[in-house]
Residue, then its C-alpha position, 0 to 999 in steps of 0.5 A: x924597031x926598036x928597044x925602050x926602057x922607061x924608068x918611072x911609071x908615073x903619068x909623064x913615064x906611060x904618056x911617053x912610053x904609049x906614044x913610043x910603043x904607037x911607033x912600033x917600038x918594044x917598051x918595058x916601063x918600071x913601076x914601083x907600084x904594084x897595081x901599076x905594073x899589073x893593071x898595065x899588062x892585064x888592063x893595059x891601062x894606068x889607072x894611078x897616073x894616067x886614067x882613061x887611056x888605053x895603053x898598046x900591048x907592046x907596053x909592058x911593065x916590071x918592078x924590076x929596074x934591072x930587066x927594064x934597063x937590060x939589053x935596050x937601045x934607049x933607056x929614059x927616066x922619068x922618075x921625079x929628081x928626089x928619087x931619081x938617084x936611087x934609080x940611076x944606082x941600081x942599073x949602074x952594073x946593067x951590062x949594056x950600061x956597064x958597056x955603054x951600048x944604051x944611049x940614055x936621055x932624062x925626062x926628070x925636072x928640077x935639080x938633085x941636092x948632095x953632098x956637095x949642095x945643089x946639082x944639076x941632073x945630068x952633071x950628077x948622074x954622070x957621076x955614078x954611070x960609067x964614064x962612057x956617059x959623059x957629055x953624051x946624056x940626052x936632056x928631054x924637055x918642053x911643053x908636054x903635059x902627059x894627059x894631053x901627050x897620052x892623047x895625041x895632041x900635038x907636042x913638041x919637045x927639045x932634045x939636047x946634049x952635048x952630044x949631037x950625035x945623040x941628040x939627034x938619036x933621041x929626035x928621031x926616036x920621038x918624032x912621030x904623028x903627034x910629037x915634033x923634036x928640035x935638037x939643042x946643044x944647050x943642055x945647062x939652059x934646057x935644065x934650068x928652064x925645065x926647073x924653074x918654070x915650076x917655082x915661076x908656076x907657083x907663084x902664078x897660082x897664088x897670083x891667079x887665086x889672088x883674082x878672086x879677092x884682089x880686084x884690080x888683078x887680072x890676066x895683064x898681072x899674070x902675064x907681068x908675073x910670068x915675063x918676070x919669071x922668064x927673066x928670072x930663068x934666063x938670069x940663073x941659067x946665064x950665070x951656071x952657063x947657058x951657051x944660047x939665048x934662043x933656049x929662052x925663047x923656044x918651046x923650053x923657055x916660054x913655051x914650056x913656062x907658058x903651059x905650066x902656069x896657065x893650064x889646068x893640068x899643071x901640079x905647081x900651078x894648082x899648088x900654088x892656088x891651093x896655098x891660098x884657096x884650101x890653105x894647104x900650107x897650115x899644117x906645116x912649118x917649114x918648107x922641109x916639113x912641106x916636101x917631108x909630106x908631100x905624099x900628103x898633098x896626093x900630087x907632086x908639085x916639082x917646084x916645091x923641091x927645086x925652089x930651096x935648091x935656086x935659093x942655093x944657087x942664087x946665094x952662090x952666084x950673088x943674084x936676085x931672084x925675088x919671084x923665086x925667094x918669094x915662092x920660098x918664104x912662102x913655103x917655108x912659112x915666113x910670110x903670107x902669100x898677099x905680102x910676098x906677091x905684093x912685094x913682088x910686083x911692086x919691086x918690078x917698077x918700084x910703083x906704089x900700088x895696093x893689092x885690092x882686096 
């Protein structure tokens, strides 16, 4: 047996939590809600994120990150990237972090904005825990909506780091009945695809909304949009130093890009059909004022965060992206979705063809 925290008690943080406490590990998850940490040890249940799924009494939650963090043999987060350093200082002086003796992985997706511009997650939590943890942080990704983790349907992850060693760790913490791990040294290809698939996602759910007033698209459409988000991913991820192809074809490529555009428990692919079918962007003016309120939209969408910070990267590295620009001039409000995802497909061949409507 062994020792878990889990930094994030949002549905990803309990789904994985309950399939580690399944496996006979002690798992202490923070939540910032209140009536999350309550209705988890009283009801073993979180109602918030996670309704319906009964949760193992050797699952237990604390609103204080520092007990959660202290003394255990793994320590995960999962809290989304914009509050993820928040998190990361607080158990800094841990002493079991302060130490080294936890080996630590990250479930968190999308990119961290500082100072310095646009990051990467891990590369900037390695710059605030101590030094022991660099090249040695564990980057978990894949096809895994928590609705269905929660209740063991079959998932398989990608664990990677620099740190085989580690990597493996992780791998054999996670593998059980429903969860099947691969290590990976991949760790800047993992995190790019892990990112961008939810811009890829939003652009798929306003192409997907766009079936009921654009009579001539159709599944063949999406599957053209989606092959192209594919090659956007791989051209970013080449360019900030993916070492393996294979990354791209694997659960954390395709696979991961393939659930979250097409399934219903997708966040950026719903946001991106809500664009068009309630409108959601009306109120807004920008794509700041869109993330300043999204607690409004009452669900996180990830790549609506990430989008500006690819842009970011995309001008620094001289690359086209044109399904991820699209997906930020829509957001920031300088053009219509129709005009955008018109101009899209139409730049894939250079054909000439109208959207139908």
């Amino acid at each position: 047996m062994k020792t878990v925290g889990i930094i994030g008690g949002g549905a990803w943080g309990t789904a994985i939590g309950k399939t580690l406490a399944e496996g006979g590990h002690q798992v202490d998850l923070w939540a910032l809600e209140t009536d999350v940490v309550m209705g988890i040890n009283t009801d073993h249940q979180n109602t918030r994120y996670l309704p319906g799924v009964d949760l193992p009494a050797n699952l237990r939650a604390s609103s204080v990150v520092t007990e959660v963090a202290e003394g255990k043999d793994f320590l995960i987060f999962s809290t989304p990237s914009l509050f993820l350093l928040s998190s990361v200082r607080q158990v800094i002086t841990v002493p079991s972090i302060a130490e080294g003796l936890t080996t630590i992985g990250v479930l968190t997706k999308g990119f961290i904005h500082t100072k310095r511009g646009s990051r990467m997650i891990l590369e900037t939590m390695e710059d605030y825990l101590p030094g022991f943890y660099k090249g040695n942080l564990v980057y978990i990704s894949g096809p895994s909506h928590a609705e269905e983790v929660s209740r063991g349907k079959l998932t398989g992850l990608i664990s990677a780091s620099r740190n085989p060693k580690n990597s493996i760790r992780f791998r054999e913490l996670l593998n059980g009945p429903s969860l099947m791990v691969f290590s990976s040294l991949d760790v800047v290809g993992v995190q790019i695809a892990a990112a961008m698939k939810n811009v890829i996602a939003i652009a798929f759910g306003i192409l997907d909304a766009l079936k009921d007033f654009a009579g001539n698209v159709g599944d063949n459409t999406e599957s053209l949009l989606l092959a192209a988000g594919l090659n956007e991913i791989q051209t970013l991820a080449r360019a900030m130093g993916s070492t393996h192809p294979e990354t791209f074809t694997s659960i954390a490529g395709v696979g991961d890009l393939d659930v979250t555009c097409r399934s219903i428990h997708g966040r950026n692919r719903r946001f991106g059909r809500e664009i068009v079918l309630k409108k959601i962007l009306t109120p807004y003016t920008s794509i700041e004022d869109v993330i300043d309120h999204l607690g409004d939209i009452g669900y996180l969408p990830e790549g609506a965060v990430a989008v500006s910070n690819v842009m970011d990267y995309a001008d620094r590295y001289g690359i086209k992206l044109p399904i991820s620009r699209a997906v930020y001039r829509i957001l920031n409000r300088e053009s219509e979705p129709m005009e955008e995802i018109h101009s899209v497909l139409a730049g894939l061949t250079g054909a000439r063809f109208e959207l139908s409507l």
